[in-house]
C-alpha positions in Angstrom: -25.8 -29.2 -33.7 -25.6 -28.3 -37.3 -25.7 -30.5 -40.0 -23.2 -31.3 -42.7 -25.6 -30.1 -45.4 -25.6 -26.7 -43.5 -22.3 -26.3 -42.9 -21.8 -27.1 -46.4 -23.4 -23.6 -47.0 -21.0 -21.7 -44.7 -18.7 -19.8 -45.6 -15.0 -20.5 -44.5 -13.8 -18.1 -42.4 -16.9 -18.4 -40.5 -16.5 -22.2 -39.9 -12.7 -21.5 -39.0 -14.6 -19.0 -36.1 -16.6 -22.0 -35.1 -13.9 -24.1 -34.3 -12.3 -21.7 -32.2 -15.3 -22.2 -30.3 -15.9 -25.5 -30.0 -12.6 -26.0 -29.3 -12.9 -23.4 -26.3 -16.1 -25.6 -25.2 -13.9 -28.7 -25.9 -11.4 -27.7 -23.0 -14.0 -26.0 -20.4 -15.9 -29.8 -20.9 -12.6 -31.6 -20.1 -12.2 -29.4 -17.1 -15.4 -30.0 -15.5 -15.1 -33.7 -16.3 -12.3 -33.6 -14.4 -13.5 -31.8 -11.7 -16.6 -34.1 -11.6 -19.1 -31.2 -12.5 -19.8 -32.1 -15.7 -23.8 -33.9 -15.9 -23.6 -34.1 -19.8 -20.9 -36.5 -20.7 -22.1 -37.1 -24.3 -21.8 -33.5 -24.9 -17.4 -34.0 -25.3 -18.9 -36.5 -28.1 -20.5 -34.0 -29.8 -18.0 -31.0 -29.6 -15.3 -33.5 -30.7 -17.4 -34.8 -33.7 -18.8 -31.3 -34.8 -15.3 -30.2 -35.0 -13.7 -33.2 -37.6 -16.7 -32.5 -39.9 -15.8 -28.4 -40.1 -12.3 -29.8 -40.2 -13.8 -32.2 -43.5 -15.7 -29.2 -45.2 -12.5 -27.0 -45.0 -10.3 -29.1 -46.1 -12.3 -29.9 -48.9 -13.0 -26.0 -49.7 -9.1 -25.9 -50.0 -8.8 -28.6 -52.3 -11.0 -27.1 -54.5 -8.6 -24.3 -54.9 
C-alpha cells in the first residue's frame, strides 16, 4: 500500500495506470467473495480506499492546471 506522500510524487499518467489495476483487483476480489474463496476480506477495503486517494491526487493535479 502506498502512501499519500508517495503518490504525491507520481506522476499522472502513471497513477491513472494504477487505477486500472486496482480496479482490475477490485472486480477479481468481488468475484471470489462471491464465490466464497476469498480469505482476505479487508483487502476490498484497501483496494477501494487506495483508489479514492489516486482519484484525490488527480483531481487535484488537474486543478492545478
Amino acid at each position: 500500500m502506498d502512501k499519500f506522500s508517495e503518490l504525491l510524487k507520481t506522476p499522472v499518467e502513471d497513477l491513472k495506470n494504477k487505477i486500472t489495476d486496482l480496479r482490475k483487483e477490485s472486480l477479481n476480489l468481488r468475484f471470489q467473495k462471491s464465490s466464497g474463496q476469498l480469505e482476505k476480506t479487508a483487502r476490498i477495503r484497501i483496494v477501494r480506499r487506495q483508489i479514492a486517494r489516486i482519484k484525490t491526487i488527480i483531481n487535484k493535479e488537474v486543478g492545478k492546471k
